[in-house]
Residue frames relative to the residue before (quaternion, step in Angstrom):
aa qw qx qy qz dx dy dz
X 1.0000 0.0000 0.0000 0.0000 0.00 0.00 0.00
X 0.6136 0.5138 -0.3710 0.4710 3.60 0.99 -0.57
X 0.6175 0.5868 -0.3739 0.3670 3.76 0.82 -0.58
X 0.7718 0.5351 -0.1290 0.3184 2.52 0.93 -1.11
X 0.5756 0.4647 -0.3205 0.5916 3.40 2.08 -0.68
X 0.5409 0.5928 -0.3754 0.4638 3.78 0.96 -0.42
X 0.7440 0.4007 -0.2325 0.4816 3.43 0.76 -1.03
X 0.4829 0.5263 -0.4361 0.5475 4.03 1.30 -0.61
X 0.8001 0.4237 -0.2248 0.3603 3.54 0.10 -1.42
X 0.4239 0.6077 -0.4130 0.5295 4.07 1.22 -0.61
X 0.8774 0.1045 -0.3079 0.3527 3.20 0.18 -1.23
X 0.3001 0.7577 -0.4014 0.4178 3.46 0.81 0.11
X 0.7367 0.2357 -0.1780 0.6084 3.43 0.41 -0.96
X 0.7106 0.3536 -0.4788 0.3752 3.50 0.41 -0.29
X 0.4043 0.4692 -0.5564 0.5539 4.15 0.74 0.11
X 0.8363 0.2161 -0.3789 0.3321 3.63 -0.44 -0.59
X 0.2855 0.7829 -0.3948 0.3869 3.57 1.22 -0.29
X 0.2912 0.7188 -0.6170 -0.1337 2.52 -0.38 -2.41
X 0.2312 0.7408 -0.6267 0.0710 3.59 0.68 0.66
X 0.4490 -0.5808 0.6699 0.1107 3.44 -2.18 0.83
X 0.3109 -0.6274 0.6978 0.1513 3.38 -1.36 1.03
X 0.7493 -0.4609 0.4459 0.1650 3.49 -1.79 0.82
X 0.4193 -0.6301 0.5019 0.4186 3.59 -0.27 0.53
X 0.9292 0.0759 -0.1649 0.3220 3.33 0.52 -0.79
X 0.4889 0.6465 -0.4967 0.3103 2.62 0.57 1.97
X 0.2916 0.8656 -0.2168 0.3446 2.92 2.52 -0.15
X 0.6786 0.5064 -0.3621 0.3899 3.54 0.97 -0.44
X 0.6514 0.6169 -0.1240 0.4240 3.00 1.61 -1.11
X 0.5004 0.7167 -0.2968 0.3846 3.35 1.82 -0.57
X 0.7589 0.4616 -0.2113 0.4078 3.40 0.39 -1.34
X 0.6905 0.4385 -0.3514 0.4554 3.53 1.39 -0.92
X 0.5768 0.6190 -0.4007 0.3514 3.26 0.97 -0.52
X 0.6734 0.6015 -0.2402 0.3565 3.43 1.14 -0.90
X 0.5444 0.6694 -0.2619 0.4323 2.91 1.64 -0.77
X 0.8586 0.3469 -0.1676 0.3383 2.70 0.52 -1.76
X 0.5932 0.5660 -0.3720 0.4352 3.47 1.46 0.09
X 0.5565 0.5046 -0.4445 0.4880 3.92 1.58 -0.39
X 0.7004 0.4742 -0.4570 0.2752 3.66 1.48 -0.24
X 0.4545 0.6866 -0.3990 0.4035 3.76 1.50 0.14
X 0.5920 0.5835 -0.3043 0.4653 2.86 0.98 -1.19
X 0.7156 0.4148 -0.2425 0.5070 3.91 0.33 -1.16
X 0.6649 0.2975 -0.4573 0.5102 3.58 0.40 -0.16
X 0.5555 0.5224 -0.4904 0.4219 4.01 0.62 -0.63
X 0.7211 0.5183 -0.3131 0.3365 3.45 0.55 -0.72
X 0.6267 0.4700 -0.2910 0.5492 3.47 1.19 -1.09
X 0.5010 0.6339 -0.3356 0.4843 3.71 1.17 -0.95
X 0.7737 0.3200 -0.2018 0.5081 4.00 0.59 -0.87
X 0.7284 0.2996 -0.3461 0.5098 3.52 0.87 -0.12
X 0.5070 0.3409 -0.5332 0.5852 3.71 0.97 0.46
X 0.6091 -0.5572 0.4908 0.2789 3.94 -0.06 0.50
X 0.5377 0.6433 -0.3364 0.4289 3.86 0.91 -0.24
X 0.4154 0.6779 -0.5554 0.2438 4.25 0.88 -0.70
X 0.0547 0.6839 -0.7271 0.0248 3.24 -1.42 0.45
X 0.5528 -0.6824 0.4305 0.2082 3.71 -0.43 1.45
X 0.6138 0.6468 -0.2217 0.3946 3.53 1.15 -1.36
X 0.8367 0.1513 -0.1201 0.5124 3.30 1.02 -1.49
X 0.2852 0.6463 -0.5780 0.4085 3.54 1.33 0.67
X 0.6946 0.6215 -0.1640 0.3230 3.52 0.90 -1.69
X 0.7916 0.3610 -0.1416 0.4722 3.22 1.28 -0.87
X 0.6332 0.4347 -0.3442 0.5401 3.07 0.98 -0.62
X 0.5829 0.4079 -0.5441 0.4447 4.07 0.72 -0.27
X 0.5893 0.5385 -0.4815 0.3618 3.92 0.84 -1.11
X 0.6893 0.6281 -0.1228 0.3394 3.56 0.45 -1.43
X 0.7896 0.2815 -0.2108 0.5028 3.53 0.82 -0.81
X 0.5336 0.5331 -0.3591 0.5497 3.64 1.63 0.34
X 0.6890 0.3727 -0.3328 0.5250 3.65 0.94 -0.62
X 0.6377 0.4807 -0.3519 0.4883 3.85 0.86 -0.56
X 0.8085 0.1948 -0.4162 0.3677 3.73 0.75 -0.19
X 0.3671 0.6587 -0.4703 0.4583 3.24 1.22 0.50
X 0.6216 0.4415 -0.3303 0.5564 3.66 0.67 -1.03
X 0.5911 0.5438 -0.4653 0.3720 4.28 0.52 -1.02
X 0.6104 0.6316 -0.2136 0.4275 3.53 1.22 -2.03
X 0.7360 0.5045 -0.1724 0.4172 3.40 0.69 -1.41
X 0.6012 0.5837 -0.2105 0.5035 3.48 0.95 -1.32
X 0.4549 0.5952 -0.3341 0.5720 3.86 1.38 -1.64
X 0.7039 0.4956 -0.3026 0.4091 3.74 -0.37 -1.38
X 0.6777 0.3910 -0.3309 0.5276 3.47 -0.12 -1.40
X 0.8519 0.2653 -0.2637 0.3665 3.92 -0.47 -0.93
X 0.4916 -0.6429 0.4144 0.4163 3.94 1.52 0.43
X 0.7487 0.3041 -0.4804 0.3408 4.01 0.55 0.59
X 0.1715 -0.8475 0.5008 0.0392 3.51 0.45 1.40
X 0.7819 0.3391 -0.3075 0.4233 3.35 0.53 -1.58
X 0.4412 0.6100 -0.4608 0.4701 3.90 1.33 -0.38
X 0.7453 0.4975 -0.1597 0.4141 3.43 -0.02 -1.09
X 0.6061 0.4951 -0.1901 0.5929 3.66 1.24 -0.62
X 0.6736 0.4241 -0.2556 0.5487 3.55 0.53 -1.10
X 0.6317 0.5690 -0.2951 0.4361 3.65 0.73 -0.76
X 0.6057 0.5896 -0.1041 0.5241 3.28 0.95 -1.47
X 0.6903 0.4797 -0.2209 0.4946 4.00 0.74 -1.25
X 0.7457 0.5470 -0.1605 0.3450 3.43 1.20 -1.33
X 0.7195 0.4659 -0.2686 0.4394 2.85 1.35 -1.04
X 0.6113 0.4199 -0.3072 0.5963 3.58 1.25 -0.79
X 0.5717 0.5092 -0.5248 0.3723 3.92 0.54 0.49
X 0.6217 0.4920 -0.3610 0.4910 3.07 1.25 -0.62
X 0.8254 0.2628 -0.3422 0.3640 3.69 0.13 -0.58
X 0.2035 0.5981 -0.5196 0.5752 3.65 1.80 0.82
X 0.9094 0.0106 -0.1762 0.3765 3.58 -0.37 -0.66
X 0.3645 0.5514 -0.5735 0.4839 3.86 1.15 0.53
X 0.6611 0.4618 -0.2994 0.5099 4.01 0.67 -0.74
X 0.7036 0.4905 -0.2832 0.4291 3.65 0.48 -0.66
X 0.5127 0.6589 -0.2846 0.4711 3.49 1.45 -0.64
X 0.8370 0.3374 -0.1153 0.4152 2.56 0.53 -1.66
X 0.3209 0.7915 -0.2357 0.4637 3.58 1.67 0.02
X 0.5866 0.4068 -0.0536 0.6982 3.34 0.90 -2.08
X 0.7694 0.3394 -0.3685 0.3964 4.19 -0.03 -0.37
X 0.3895 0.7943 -0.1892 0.4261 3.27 1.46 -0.11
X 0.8275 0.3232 0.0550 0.4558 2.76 0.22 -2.21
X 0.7716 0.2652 -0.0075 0.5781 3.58 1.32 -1.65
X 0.4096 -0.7254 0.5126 0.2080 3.71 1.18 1.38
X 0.6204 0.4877 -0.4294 0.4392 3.80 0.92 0.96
């Protein structure tokens, strides 16, 4: 229940906010999101296979935002950003919907 007011009120403050991201940090924005809707989906599947553990929800959401940021970043330095990005989007698309599957088999014993 507390997530859930934390998460009501986050976004709450961010409509009135309205906060702005750095030009140059904007590339880094979208992967970051990704890679954090892909913790999220494995925390979930993690909590309906009985197995969650807060610790490695925590790390693995910190971690997989700072590692594709570094991929995104790393892209930049060697001039193949959007190559490196697209790569980066795919791979965490796939375990975005390999988790969600398994989510939907979960929920609908199908």
């Amino acid at each position: 229940m507390i997530a859930v007011l934390g998460l009501a009120l986050g976004i709450i403050v961010g409509l009135i906010v309205s906060p702005t991201v750095p030009t140059e940090l904007q590339p880094y924005l979208p992967i970051a999101v990704v890679a954090a809707l892909d913790a999220l989906f494995g925390g979930v599947r993690a909590r309906l296979d009985g197995v969650f553990d807060d610790r490695v929800f925590v790390t693995s959401f910190l971690s997989n935002v700072v590692v594709a940021a570094l991929l995104v970043f790393l892209g930049d330095q060697l001039g193949v950003g959007a190559q490196l990005s697209t790569a980066v989007v795919v791979v965490l698309g796939i375990r975005i919907f390999s988790n969600a599957a398994s989510i939907r088999r979960s929920l609908l014993k199908a």
